[in-house]
N, CA, C and O atoms as a Tinker XYZ file with bonds, in Angstrom:
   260  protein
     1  N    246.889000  -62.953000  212.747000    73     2
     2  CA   246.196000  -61.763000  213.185000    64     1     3
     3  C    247.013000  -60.519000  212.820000    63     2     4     5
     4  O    246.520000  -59.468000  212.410000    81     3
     5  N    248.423000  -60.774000  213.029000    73     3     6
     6  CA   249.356000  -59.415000  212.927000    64     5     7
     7  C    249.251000  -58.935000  211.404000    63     6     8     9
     8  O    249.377000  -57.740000  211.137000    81     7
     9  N    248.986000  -60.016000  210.283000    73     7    10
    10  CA   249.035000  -60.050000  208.952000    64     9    11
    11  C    247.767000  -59.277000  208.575000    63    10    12    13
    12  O    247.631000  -58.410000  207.712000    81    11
    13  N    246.643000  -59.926000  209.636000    73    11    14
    14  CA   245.290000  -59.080000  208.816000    64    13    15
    15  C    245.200000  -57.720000  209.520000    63    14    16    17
    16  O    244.348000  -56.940000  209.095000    81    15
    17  N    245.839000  -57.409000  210.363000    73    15    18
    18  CA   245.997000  -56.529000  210.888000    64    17    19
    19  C    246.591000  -55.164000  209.542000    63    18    20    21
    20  O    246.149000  -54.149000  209.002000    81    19
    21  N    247.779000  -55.981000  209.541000    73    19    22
    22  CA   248.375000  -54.893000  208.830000    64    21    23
    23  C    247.922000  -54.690000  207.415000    63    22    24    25
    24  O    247.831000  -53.652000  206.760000    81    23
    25  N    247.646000  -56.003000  207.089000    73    23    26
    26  CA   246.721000  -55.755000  205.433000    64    25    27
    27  C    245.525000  -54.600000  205.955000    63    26    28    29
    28  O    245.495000  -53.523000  205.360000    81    27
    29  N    244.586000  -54.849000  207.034000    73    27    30
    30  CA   243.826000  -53.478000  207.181000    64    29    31
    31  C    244.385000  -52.365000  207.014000    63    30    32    33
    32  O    243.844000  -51.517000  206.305000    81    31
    33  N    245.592000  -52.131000  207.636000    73    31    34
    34  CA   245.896000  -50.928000  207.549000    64    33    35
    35  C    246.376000  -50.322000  206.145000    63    34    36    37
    36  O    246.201000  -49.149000  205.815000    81    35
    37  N    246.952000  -51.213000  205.440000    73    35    38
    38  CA   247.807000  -51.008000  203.825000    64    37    39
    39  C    246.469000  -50.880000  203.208000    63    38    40    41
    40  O    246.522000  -50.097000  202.259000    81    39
    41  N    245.069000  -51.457000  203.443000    73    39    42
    42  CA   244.288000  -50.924000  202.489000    64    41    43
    43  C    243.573000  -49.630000  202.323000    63    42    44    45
    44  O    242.894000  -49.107000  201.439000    81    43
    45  N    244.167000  -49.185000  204.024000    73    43    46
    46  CA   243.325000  -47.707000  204.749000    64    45    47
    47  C    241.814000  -48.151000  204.935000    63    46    48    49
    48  O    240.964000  -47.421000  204.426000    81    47
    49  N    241.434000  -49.207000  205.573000    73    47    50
    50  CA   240.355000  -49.684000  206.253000    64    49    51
    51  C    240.330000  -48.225000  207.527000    63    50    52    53
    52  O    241.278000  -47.731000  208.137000    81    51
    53  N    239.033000  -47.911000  207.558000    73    51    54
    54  CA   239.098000  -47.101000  208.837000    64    53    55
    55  C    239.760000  -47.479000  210.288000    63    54    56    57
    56  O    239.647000  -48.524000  210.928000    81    55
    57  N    240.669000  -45.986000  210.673000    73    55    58
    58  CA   241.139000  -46.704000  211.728000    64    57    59
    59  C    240.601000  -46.222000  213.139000    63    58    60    61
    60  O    241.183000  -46.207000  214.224000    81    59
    61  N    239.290000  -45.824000  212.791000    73    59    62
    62  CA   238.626000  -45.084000  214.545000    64    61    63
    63  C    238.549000  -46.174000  215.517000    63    62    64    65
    64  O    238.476000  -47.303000  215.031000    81    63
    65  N    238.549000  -46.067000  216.816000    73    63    66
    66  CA   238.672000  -46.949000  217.596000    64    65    67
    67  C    237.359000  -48.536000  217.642000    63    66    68    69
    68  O    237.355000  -49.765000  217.708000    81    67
    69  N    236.272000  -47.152000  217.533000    73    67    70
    70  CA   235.076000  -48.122000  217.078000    64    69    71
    71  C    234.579000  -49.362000  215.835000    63    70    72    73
    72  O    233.831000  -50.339000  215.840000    81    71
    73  N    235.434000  -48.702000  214.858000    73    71    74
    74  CA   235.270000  -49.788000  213.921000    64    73    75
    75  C    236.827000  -50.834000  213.970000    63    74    76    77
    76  O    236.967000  -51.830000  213.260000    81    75
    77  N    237.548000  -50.488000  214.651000    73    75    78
    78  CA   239.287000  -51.198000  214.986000    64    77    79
    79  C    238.345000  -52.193000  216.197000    63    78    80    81
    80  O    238.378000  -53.412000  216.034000    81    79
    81  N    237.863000  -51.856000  216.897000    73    79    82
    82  CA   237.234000  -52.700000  218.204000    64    81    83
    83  C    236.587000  -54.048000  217.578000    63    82    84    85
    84  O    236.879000  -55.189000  217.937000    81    83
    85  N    235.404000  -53.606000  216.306000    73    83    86
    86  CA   234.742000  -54.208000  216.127000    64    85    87
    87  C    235.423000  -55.137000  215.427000    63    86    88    89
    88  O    235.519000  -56.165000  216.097000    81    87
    89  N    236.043000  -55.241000  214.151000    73    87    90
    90  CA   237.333000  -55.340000  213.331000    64    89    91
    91  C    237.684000  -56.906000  214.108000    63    90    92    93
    92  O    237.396000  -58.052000  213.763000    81    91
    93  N    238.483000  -56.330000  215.379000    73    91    94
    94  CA   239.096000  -56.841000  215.608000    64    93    95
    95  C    238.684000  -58.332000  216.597000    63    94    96    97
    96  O    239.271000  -59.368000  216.909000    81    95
    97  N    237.120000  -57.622000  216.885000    73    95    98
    98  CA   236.788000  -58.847000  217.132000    64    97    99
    99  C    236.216000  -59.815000  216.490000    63    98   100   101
   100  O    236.050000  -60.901000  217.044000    81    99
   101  N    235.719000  -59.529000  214.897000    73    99   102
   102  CA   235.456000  -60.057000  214.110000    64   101   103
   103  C    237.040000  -61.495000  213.695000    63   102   104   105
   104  O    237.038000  -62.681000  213.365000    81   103
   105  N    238.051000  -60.527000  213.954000    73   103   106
   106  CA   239.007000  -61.645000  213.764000    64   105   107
   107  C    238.921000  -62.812000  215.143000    63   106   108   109
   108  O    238.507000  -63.952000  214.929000    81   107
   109  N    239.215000  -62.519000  216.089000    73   107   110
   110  CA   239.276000  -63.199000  217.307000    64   109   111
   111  C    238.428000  -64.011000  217.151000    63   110   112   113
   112  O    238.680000  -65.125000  217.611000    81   111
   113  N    237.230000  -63.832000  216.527000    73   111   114
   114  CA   235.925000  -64.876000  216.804000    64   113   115
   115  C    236.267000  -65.635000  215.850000    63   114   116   117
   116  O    236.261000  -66.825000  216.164000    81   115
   117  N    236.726000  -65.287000  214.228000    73   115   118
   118  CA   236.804000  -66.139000  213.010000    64   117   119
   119  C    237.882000  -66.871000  213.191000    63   118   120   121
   120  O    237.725000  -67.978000  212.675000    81   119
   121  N    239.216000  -66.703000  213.848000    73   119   122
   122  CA   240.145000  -67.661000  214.754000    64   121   123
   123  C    239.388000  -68.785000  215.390000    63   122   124   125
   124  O    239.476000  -69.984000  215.127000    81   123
   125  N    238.472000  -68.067000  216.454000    73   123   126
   126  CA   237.991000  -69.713000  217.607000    64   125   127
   127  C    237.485000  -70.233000  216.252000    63   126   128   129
   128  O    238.298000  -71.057000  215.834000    81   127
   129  N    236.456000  -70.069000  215.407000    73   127   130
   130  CA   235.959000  -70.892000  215.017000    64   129   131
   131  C    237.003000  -71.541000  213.784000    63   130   132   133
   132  O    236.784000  -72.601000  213.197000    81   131
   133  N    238.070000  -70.725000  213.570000    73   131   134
   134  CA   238.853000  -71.856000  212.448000    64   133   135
   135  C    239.222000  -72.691000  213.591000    63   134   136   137
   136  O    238.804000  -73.848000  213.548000    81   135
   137  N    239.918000  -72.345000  214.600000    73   135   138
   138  CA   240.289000  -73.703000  215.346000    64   137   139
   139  C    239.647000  -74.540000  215.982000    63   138   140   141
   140  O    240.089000  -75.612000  216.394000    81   139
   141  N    238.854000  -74.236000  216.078000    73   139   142
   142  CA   237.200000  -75.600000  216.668000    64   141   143
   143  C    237.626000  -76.895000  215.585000    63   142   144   145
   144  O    238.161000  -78.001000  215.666000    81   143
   145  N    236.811000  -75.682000  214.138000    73   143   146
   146  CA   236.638000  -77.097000  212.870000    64   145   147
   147  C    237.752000  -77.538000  212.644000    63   146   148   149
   148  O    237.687000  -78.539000  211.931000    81   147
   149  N    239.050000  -77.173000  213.001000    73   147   150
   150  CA   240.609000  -77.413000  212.387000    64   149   151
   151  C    240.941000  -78.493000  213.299000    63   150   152   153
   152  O    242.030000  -79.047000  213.152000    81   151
   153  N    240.024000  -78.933000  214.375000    73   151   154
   154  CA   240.108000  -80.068000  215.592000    64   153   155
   155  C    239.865000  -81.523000  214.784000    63   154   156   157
   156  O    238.861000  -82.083000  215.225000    81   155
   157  N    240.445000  -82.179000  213.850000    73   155   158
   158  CA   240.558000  -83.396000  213.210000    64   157   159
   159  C    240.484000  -84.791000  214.477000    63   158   160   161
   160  O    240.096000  -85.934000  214.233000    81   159
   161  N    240.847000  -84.406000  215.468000    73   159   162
   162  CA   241.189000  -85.803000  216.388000    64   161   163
   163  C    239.841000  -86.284000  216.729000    63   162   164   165
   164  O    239.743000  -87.476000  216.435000    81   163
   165  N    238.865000  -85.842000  217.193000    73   163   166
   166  CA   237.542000  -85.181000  218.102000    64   165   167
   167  C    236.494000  -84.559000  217.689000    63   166   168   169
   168  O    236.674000  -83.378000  217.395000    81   167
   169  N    235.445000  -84.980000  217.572000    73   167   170
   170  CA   234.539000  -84.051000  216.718000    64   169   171
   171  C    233.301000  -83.950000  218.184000    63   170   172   173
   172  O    232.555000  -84.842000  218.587000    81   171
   173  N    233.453000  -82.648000  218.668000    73   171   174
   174  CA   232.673000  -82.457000  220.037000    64   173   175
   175  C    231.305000  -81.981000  219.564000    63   174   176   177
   176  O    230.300000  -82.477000  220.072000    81   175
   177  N    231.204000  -80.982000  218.555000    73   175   178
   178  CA   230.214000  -80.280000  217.678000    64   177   179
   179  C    228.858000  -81.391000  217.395000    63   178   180   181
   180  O    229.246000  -82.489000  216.996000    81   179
   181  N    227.476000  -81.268000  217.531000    73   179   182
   182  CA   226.604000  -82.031000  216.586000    64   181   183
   183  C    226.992000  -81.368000  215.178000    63   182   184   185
   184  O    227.460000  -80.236000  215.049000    81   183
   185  N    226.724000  -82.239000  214.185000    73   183   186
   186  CA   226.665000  -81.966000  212.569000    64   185   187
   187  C    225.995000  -81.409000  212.063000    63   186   188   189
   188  O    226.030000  -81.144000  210.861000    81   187
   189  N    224.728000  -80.888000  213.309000    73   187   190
   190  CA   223.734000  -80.666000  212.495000    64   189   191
   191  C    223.730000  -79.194000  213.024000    63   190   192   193
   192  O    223.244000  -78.304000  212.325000    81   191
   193  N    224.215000  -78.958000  214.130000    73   191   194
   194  CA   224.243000  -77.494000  214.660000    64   193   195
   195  C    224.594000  -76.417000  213.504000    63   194   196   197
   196  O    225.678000  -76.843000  213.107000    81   195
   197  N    224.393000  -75.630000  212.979000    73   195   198
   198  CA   224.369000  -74.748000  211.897000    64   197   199
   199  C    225.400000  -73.442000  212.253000    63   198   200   201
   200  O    225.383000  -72.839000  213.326000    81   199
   201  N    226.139000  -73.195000  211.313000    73   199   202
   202  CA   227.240000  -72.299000  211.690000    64   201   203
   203  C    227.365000  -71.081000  211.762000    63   202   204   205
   204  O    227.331000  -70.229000  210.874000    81   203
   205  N    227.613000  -70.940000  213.591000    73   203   206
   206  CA   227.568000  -69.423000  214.286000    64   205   207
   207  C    227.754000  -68.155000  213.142000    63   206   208   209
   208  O    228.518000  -68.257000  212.182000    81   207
   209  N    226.979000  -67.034000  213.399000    73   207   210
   210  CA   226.992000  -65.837000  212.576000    64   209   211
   211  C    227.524000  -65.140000  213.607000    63   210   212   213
   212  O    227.266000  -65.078000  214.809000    81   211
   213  N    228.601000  -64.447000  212.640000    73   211   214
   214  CA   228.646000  -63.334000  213.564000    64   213   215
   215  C    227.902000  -61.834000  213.404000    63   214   216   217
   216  O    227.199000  -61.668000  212.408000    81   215
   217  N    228.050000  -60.743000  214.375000    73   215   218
   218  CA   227.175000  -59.323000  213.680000    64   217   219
   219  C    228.399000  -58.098000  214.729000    63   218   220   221
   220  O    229.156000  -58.179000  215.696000    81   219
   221  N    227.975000  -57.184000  213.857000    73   219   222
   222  CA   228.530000  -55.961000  214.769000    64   221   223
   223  C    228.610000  -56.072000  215.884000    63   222   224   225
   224  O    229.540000  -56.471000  216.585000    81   223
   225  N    227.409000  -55.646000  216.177000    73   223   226
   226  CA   227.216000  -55.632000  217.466000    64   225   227
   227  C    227.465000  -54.626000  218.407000    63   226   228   229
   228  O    227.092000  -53.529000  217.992000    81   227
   229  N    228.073000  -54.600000  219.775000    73   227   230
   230  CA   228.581000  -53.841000  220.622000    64   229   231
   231  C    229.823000  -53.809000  220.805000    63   230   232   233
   232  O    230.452000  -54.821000  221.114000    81   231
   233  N    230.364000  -52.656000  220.645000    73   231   234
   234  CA   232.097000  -52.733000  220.308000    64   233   235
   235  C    232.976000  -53.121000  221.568000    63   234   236   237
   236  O    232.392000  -52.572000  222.503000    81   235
   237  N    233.632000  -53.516000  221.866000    73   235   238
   238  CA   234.110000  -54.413000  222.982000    64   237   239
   239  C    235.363000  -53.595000  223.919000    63   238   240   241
   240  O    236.005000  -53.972000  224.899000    81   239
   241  N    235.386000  -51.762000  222.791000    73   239   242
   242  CA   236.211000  -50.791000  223.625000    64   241   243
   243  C    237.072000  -50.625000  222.442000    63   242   244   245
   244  O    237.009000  -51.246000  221.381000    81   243
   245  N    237.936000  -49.635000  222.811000    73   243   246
   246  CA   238.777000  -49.086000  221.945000    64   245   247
   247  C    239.989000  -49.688000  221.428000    63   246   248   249
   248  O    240.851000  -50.025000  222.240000    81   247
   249  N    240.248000  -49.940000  219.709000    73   247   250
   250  CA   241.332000  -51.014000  219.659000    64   249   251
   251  C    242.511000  -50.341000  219.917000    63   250   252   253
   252  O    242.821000  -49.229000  219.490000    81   251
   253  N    243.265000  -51.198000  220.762000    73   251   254
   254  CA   244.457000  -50.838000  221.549000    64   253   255
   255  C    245.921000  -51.632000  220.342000    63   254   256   257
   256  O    246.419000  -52.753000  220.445000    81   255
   257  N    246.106000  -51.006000  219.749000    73   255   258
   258  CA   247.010000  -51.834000  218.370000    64   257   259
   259  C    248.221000  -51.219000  218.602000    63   258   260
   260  O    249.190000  -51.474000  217.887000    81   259
């Protein structure tokens, strides 16, 4: 996270709070879901369930970085 973090910033990705909020929860969510499928022991998921989208949405508050 600290890595894509800072690659945002080295590319000058906007840094207003609103799009840092959103940003950032776009990472948090793409985390749970690498570590769900990254679960090799256990497969809790049906196969057939089709894979969560994420969207903008509603910004979750101001990113606090």
């Amino acid at each position: 996270m600290e890595l894509l973090v800072q690659t945002a910033d080295e590319l000058s990705l906007p840094d207003d709070p609103e799009f840092r909020s959103a940003f950032m929860a776009y990472l948090e969510w793409g985390t749970r879901i690498a570590v769900i499928n990254s679960n090799t022991d256990s497969v809790s998921e049906d196969p057939n369930v089709p894979m969560p989208v994420w969207g903008w949405g509603v910004p979750g508050g101001p990113y606090q970085g």
